[in-house]
N, C-alpha and C positions, 0 to 999 in steps of 0.2 A: 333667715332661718326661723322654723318652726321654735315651741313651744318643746319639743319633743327633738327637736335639730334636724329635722328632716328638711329636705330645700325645698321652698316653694314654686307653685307653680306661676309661670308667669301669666299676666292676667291675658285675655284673645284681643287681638288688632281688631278693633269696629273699624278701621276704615277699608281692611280687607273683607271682613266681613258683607261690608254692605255694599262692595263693589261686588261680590259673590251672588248678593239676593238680587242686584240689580239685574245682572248677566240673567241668570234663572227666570226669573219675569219677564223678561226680553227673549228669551226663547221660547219660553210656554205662551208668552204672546200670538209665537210665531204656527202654533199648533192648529191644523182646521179644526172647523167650530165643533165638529162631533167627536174629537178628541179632549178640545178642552171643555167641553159637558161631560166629561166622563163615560164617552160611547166608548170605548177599549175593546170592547165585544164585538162591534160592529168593523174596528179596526183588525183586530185578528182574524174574525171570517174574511176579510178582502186579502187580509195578506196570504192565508191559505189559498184562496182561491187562486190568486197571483203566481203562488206553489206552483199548484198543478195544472195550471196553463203552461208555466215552464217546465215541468216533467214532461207533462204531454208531447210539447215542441220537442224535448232533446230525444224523444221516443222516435215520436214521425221521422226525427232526422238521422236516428241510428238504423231506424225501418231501411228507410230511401236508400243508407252506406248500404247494408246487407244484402237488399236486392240488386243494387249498381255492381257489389260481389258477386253476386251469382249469375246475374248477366256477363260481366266479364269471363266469370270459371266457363258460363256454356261457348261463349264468344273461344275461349280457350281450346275448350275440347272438341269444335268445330275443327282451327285450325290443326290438330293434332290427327284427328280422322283424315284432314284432309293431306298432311305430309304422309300418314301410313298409306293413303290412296298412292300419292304420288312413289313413294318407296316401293308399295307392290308393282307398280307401271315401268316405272324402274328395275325392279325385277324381272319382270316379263321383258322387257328389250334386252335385259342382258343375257336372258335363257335363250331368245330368239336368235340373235345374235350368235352365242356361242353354237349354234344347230345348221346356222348358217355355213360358218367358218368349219366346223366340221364336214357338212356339207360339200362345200368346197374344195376339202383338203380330198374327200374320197373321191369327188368326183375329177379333183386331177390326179391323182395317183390311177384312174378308169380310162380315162383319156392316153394315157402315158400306155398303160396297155394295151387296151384297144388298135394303136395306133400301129401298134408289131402283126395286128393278124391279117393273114394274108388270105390265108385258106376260105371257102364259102362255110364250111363247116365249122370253123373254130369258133367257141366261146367267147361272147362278148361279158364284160363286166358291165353289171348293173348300173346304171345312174341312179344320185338319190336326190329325192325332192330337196330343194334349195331352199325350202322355208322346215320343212318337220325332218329331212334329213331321212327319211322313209327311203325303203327303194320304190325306184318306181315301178309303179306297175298300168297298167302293161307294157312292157320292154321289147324290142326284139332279142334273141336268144343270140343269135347267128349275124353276119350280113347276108347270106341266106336267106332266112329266114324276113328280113328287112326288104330285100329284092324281093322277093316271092308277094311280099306286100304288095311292093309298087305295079309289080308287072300285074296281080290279079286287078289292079284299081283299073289300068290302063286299061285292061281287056275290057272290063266291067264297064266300063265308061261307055264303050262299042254297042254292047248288048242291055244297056239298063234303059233304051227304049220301049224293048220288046219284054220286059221280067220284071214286073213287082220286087220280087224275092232278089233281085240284082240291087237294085235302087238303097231298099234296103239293107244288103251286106257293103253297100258304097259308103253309106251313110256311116254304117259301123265302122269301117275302117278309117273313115274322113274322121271320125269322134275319137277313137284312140290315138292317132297320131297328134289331136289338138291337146290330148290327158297329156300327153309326154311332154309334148311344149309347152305346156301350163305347169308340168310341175318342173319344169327347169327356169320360169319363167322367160321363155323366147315368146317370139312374136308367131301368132297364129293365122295372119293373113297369109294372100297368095292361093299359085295351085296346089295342087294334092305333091305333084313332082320338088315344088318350091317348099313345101315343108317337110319332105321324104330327104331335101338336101340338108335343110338345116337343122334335122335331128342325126345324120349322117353327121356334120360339123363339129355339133354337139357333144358326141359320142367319141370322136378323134379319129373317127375312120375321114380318109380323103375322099372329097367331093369329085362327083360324077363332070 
């Protein structure tokens, strides 16, 4: 106790002490030489500099992320172009398709009547194109009218030695009869007689 009764302070451990100075001098030992001269300046411009080498580095490498991003985003919207191609193409076979099937449905409900005329003068029903579902044109009207074809080719055929002007309305009629089997898609080989039958076929009227 004090003087005054205050307690006193206990006096400091020297042998902690100087285990303390020892450690500390063994580390500042351990400092390079232009630290332990007191270069400290020269020691903070290196560490700065060390900074922004590693800024720079985390930069270049968030660079490299963002573009590898955006190469994927285009890589992205590439294949999205490319499913919307395929979706429209997909679209267009199922429009196609549906005009087909329509197609079809008219053309046998054509056949189914066609098939009742007897008369040369009766009305034939229209065939329609089997891709756009169009009628076709040009049709015969009649079997009449179908005949009257065939027999003017036959004749034609006789006399398209002697007539330019023959040759040429041979030609025409050889050309319309192949329209009609091109839009029904049948086969356009053969004679003029041979695809006179199988637009007859076609149509639902009986073969010759």
């Amino acid at each position: 106790m004090s003087a005054a009764g205050a307690p006193l302070t206990p006096p400091p451990d020297f042998v902690v002490l100087a285990r303390a100075v020892s450690e500390v001098a063994t580390q500042m030992s351990r400092l390079p030489p232009y630290v332990a001269s007191n270069n400290l300046e020269g020691m903070f411009a290196r560490l700065r500099a060390q900074v922004r080498e590693d800024v720079r580095a985390e930069v270049q490498v968030g660079r490299s992320e963002v573009q590898a991003c955006r190469a994927e985003v285009q890589v992205g919207r590439a294949e999205v172009q490319a499913c919307r191609a395929e979706v429209q193409a997909c679209r267009a076979e199922v429009q196609a398709l549906r005009l087909e099937f329509k197609a079809e449905l008219w053309n046998v409900a054509a056949r189914s009547q066609n098939a009742w005329v007897r008369k040369p003068d009766a009305l034939l029903v229209r065939l329609h194109n089997v891709a756009s579902n169009a009628p076709i044109m040009p049709f015969p009207s009649t079997t009449a009218e179908l005949a009257l074809m065939s027999r003017k080719f036959d004749s034609l055929i006789l006399l398209s030695r002697s007539s330019t002007w023959l040759i040429a309305r041979m030609r025409i009629l050889e050309a319309e009869l192949g329209v009609v089997l091109r839009a029904l898609e049948l086969p356009v080989n053969g004679s003029h007689s041979e695809k006179r039958e199988r637009l007859r076929a076609a149509a639902g009227l009986p073969t010759c």
